[in-house]
C-alpha positions as CSV (number, residue, x, y, z in Angstrom):
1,X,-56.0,21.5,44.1
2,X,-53.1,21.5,41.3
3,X,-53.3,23.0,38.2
4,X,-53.1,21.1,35.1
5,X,-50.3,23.3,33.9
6,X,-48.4,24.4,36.7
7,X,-44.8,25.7,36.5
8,X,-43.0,23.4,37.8
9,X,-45.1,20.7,35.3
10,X,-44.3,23.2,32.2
11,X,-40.4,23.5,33.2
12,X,-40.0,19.6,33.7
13,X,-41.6,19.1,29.8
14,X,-39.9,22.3,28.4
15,X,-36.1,21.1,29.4
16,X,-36.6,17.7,27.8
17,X,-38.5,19.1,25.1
18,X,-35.3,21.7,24.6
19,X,-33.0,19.1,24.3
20,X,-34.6,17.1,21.8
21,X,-35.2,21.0,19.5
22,X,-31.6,21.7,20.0
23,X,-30.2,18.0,19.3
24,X,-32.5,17.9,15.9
25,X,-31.8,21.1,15.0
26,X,-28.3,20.2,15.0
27,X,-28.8,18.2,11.5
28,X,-29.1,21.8,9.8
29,X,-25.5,22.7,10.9
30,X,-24.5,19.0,9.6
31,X,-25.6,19.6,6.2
32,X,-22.6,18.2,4.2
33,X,-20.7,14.5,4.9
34,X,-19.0,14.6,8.1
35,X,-15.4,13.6,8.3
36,X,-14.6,9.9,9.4
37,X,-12.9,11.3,13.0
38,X,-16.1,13.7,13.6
39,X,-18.6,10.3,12.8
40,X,-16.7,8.5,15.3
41,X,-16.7,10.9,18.4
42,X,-20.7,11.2,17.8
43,X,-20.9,7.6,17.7
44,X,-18.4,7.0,20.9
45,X,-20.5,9.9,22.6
46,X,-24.2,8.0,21.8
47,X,-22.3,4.6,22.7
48,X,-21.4,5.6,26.0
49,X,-24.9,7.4,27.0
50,X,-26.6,4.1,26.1
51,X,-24.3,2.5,28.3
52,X,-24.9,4.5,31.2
53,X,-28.8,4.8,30.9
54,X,-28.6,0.7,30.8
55,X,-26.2,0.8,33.9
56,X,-27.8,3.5,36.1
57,X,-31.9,2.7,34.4
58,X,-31.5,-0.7,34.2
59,X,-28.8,-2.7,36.1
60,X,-28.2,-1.2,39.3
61,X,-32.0,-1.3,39.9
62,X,-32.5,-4.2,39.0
63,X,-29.7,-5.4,41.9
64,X,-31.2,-3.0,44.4
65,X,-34.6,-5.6,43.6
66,X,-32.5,-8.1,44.3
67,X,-30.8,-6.9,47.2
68,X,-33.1,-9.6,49.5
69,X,-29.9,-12.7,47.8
70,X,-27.7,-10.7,49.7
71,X,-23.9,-11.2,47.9
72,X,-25.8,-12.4,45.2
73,X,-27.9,-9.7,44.3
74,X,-25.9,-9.4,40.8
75,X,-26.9,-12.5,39.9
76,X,-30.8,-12.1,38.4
77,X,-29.0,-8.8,36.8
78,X,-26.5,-10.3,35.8
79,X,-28.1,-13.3,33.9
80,X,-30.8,-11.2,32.2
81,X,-27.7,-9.1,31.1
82,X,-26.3,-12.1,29.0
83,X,-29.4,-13.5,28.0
84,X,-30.7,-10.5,26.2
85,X,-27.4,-9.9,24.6
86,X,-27.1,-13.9,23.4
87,X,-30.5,-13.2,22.6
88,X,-29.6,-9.9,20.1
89,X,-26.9,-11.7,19.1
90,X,-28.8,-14.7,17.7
91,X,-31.4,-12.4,15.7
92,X,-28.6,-10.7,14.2
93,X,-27.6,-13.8,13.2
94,X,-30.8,-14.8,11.6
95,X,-32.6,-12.4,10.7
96,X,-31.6,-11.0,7.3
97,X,-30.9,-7.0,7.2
98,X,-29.1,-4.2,5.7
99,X,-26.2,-2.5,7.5
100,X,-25.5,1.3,5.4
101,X,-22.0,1.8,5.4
102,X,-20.7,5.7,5.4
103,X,-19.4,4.6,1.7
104,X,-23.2,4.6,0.8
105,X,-22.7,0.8,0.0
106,X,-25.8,-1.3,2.1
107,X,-24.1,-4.9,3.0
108,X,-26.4,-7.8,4.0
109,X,-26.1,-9.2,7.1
110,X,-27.9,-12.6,7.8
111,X,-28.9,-15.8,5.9
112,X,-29.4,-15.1,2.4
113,X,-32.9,-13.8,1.2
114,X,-34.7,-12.4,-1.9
115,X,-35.9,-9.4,0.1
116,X,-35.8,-6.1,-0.9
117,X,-34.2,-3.5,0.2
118,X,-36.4,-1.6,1.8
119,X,-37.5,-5.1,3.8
120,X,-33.9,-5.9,4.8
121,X,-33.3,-1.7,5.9
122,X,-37.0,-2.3,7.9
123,X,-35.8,-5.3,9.7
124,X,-32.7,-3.9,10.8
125,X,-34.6,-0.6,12.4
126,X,-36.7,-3.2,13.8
127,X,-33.5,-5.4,15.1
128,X,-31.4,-2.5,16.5
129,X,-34.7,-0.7,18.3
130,X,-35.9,-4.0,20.2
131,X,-33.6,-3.5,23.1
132,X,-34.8,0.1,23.7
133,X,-38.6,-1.2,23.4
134,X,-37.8,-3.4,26.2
């Protein structure tokens, strides 16, 4: 019979749970405007671990499902790689929402619309999170 807690269990929740503490906690050391080149490495750093967890979550599984096509196993992953982003690209397109710029200036992206600001800030969230969601 396994515990409900066992050690292994509470290591495998406290290293993730870790992370997370120490990457949050990070905002206290960042308490004044960052400099543009700083901004820029953290952005290039979170650019290229999305990029990874959608190559080594998300692509090459998907071609190992597909593996039965033989040399065209990259195909289905392929396909569902341009259609999501033709798909992201047409709600950006679209959909009416706020980009903040590190100026503090908010510039509307979209058609034009009477919504506030909080709306078009909402809908951006909303834009940029539905690839994760999936």
């Amino acid at each position: 019979m396994h515990e409900i807690l066992s050690p292994v269990i509470l290591e495998g929740l406290a290293i993730p749970f870790l992370g997370t503490t120490l990457g949050a906690a990070c905002v206290f050391f960042m308490k004044h405007e960052l400099s543009m080149h700083v901004q820029k490495m953290l952005m290039g750093f979170a650019a290229g671990v999305m990029v990874a967890a959608s190559v080594w979550s998300l692509l090459i599984p998907a071609m190992e499902e597909s593996a039965h096509l033989g040399d065209f196993a990259f195909v289905p992953a392929a396909l569902g790689f341009w259609i999501g982003t033709l798909f992201l690209l047409l709600l950006d397109h679209i959909i009416p929402h706020l980009h903040h710029k590190t100026d503090g200036s908010d510039e509307a992206e979209g058609p034009a619309s009477h919504l506030s600001k909080t709306i078009m800030m909402a809908l951006a969230v909303t834009l940029h999170n539905i690839p994760e969601g999936m």
